[in-house]
C-alpha positions in Angstrom: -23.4 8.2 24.6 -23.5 4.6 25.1 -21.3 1.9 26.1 -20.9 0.7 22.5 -20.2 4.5 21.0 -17.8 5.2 23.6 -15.4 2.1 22.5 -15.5 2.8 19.4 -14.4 6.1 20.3 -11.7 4.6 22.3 -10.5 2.5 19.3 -10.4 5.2 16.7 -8.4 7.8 18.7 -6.4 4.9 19.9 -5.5 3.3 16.0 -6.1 6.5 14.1 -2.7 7.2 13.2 -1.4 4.0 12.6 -4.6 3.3 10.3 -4.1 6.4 8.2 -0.6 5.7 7.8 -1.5 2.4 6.5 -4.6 3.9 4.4 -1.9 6.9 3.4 0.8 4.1 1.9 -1.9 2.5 -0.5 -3.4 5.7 -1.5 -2.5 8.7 -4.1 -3.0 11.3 -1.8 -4.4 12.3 1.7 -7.9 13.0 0.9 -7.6 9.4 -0.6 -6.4 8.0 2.5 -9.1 9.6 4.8 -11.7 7.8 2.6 -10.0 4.5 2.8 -10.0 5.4 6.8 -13.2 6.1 7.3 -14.4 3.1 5.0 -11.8 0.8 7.0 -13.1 1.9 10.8 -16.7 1.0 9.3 -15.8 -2.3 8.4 -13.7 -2.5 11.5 -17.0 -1.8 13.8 -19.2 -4.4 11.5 -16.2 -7.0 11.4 -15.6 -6.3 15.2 -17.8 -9.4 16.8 -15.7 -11.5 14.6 -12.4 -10.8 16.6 -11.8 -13.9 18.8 -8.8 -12.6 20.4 -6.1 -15.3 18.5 -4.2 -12.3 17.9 -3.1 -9.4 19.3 -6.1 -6.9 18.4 -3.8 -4.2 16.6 -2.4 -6.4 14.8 -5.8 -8.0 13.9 -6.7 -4.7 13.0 -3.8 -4.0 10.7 -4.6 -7.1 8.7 -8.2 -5.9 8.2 -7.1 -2.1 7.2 -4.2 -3.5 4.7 -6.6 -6.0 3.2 -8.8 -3.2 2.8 -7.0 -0.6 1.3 -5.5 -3.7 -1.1 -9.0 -4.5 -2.2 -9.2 -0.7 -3.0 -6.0 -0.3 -5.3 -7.3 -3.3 -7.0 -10.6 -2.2 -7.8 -9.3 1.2 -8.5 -6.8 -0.4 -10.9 -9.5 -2.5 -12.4 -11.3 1.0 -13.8 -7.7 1.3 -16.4 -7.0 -0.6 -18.5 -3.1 -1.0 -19.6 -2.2 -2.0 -22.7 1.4 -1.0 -22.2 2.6 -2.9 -19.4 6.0 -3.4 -20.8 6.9 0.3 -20.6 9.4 0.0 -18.1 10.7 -3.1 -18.8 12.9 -1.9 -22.1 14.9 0.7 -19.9 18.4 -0.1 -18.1 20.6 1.8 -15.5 23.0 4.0 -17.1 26.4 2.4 -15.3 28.2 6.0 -15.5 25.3 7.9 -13.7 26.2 9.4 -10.7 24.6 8.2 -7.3 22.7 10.3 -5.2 23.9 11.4 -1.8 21.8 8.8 0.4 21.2 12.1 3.0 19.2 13.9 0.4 16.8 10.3 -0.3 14.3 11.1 2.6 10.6 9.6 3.5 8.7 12.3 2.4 10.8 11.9 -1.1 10.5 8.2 -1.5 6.7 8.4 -0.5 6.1 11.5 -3.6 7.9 9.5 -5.7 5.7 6.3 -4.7 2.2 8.2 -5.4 3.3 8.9 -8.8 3.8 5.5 -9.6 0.6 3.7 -11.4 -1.2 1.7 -8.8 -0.7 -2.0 -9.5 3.3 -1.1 -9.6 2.5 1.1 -5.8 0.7 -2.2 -5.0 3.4 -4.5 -5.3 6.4 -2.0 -3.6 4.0 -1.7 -0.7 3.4 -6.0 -0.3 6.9 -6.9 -0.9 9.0 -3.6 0.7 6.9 -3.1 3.2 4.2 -5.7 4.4 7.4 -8.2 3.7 5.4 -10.6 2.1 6.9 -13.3 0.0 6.0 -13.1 -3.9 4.3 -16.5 -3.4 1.7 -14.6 -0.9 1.7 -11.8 -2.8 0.7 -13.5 -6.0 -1.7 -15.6 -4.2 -3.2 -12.5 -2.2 -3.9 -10.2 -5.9 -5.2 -13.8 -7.8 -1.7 -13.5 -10.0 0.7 -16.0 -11.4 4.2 -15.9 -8.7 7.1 -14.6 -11.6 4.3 -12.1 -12.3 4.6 -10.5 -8.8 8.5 -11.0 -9.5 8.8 -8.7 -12.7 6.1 -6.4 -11.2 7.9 -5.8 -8.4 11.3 -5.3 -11.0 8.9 -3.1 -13.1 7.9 -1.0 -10.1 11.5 -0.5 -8.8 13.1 0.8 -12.0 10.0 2.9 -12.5 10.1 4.2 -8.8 14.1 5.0 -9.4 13.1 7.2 -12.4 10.5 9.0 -10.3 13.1 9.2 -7.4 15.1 11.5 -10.0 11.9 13.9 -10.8 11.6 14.2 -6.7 
């Protein structure tokens, strides 16, 4: 084994986790997610030469896996085609419902409840809840329009509350 093979080795068991988790957020399931790693580490080693060391290389190395896996969802999603978009848009909160104890809401439920969720609307919860972009980066990032990232995102949440109650 080479000098070469043996960073790389270094780098994968070092990032492997945090990669997958990434890879696991912008995915349907784990078998989905080990793709999108194994793809992302590939780039990674091909990209690597281009690292100039203005960031922090994990952080650097984030960027490339999320860009990654975002290029995936939207080339998955280009393969459907939605004619109803404005499914989710028609229903409201029912005022009188009960709330749900905040103990029961866990990860693992809020994560099932994500994977359900068509892609574009996954998409959009994962940018603006967890990557904390703005909706002006966000729309700028998927090539969309800023108030449609907005309603998206509004979409998304009211269709991730209904999966929340199947969970």
């Amino acid at each position: 084994m080479d000098s070469d093979e043996r960073c790389q080795k270094l780098v994968y068991e070092t990032l492997y986790q945090t990669m997958y988790a990434i890879c696991l957020r912008y995915s349907n399931n784990s078998d989905e997610a080990k793709d999108l790693l194994q793809d992302g580490f590939m780039k990674l080693f091909k990209k690597i030469k281009k690292y100039k060391g203005d960031a922090n290389f994990t952080v650097w190395v984030k960027r490339l896996f999320i860009n990654h896996s975002i290029d995936y969802v939207r080339s998955a999603y280009k393969k459907y085609v939605y004619y109803v978009d404005e499914v989710y848009s028609e229903e409201s909160e029912d005022p009188f419902q009960e709330e749900e104890d905040p103990e029961e809401t866990t990860k693992e439920k809020v994560f099932e409840a994500m994977n359900r969720l068509r892609a574009d609307y996954r998409l959009i919860l994962n940018l603006y809840a967890v990557e904390n972009l703005s909706h002006i980066e966000i729309a700028d990032k998927l090539g969309m329009q800023e108030t449609s990232s907005r309603s998206k995102l509004s979409r998304a949440r009211v269709a991730l509350k209904k999966e929340m109650k199947r969970v």
